[in-house]
N, C-alpha and C positions, 0 to 999 in steps of 0.2 A: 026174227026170222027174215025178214023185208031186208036188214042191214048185212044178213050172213050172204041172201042171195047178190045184194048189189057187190060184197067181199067178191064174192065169186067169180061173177061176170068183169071186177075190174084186171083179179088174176090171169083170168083167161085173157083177156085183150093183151096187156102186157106179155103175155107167155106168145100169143100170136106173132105179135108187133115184132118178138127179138128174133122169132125164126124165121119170119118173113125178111126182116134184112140179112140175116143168114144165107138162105137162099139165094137171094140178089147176090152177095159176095160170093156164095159155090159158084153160079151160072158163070161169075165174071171171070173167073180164078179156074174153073175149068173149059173154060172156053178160049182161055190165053194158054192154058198148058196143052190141051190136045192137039189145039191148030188143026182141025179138018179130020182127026184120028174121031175114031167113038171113045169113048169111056168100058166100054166092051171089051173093044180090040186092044189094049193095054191092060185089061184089069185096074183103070184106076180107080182108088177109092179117097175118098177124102174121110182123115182118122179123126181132127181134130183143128177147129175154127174159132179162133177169137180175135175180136177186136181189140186192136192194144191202145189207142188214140186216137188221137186226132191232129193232122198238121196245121194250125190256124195262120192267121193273117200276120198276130205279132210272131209265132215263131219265123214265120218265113222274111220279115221284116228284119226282126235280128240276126237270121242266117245272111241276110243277103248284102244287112251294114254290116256286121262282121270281116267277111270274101272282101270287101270294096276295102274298108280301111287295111285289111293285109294287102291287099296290092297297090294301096298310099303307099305303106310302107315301105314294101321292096322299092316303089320308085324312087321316095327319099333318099331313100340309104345308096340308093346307086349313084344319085346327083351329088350327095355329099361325099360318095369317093371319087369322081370326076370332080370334085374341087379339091379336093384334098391332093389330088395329082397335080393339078393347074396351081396350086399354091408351093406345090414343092417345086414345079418347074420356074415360078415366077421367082423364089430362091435360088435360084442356081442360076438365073440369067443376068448379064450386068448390061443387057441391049434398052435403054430408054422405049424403046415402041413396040419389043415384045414385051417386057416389063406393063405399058398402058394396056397391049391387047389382053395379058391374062387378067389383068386388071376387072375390065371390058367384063370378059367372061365370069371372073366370080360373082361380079352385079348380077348377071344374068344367072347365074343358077342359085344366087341368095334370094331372088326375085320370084324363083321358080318353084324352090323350097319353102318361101312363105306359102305361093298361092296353092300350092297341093296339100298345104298344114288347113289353110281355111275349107278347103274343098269339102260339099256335102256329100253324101250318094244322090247319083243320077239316078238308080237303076230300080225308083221304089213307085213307077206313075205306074197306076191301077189301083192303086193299096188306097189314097186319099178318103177317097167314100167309103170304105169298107170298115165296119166294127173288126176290131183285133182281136175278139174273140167266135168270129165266123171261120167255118171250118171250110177247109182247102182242101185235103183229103182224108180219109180214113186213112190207119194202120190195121191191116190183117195180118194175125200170123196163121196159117196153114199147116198144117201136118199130112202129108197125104202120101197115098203107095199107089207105084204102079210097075208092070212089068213090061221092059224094055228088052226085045232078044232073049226072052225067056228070064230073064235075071228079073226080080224082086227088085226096088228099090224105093228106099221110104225117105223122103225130104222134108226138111221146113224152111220156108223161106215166109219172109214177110214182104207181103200184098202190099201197094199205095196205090188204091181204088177212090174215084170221084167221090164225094159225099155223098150224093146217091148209090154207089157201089155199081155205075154199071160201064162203068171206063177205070181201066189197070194204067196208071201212070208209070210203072213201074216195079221191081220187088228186090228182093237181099236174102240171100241164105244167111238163114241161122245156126 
């Protein structure tokens, strides 16, 4: 009897604990959509709240080396068609000292194209001390109605809310 009542009391906690962060994500999530309106004067309701994720330290680390090496890349690829043009020109000229300056210049972007091959990402200081599996934001998705101008309208978009859920980073319709 003793272990069905502690079953019980640990259901209830749990059951608490998920509607309480619920909560937290409606207040934040209706509080970004109204903007100064009531939930009244719109009729909005919220239909439908789930957590879909979490953004962590490694996601955002991967997305952000990711972005960095595609724009290595386009820079590459540009330096090596401005050599490729400077080698076609340095073919076609029989001038001794334009012949050395395009010279000159393929050193210089061979030079250029190694050290953006070696290059790391710069754009990851903050991350060092942080476990890569601490969380950056929640994912909420939303389902909610409200009426605008007499019109009905029912949306989903997905929430990216502070880990405490009381800051909206942002959201995406779904």
């Amino acid at each position: 009897m003793k272990n069905v009542f502690y079953l019980l009391i640990a259901i209830l906690l749990v059951a608490c604990g998920g509607s309480n962060s619920n909560s937290i994500y409606e207040k934040t999530i209706s509080e970004s959509l109204l903007k100064g309106s009531s939930a009244s004067d719109l009729n909005f309701k919220i239909i439908e709240l789930n957590e879909q994720g979490k953004v962590t330290v490694a996601d955002s680390i991967a997305l952000l080396t990711d972005e960095f090496r595609k724009d290595k890349e386009l820079i590459v690829k540009r330096i090596e068609l401005a050599k490729e043009m400077t080698s076609d020109l340095r073919a076609n000229t029989k001038l001794k000292s334009e012949v050395d300056k395009y010279d000159d210049d393929i050193v210089v972007m061979n030079n250029r194209i190694d050290s953006l091959k070696n290059l790391t990402p710069d754009n990851l200081q903050g991350y060092e001390s942080r476990s890569a599996d601490a969380a950056l934001a929640v994912i909420v998705r939303c389902k909610y109605s409200l009426t605008i101008g007499g019109k009905a309208v029912e949306e989903t978009f997905d929430f990216y809310l502070s880990p405490d859920g009381k800051k909206l980073y942002g959201k995406k319709r779904i």
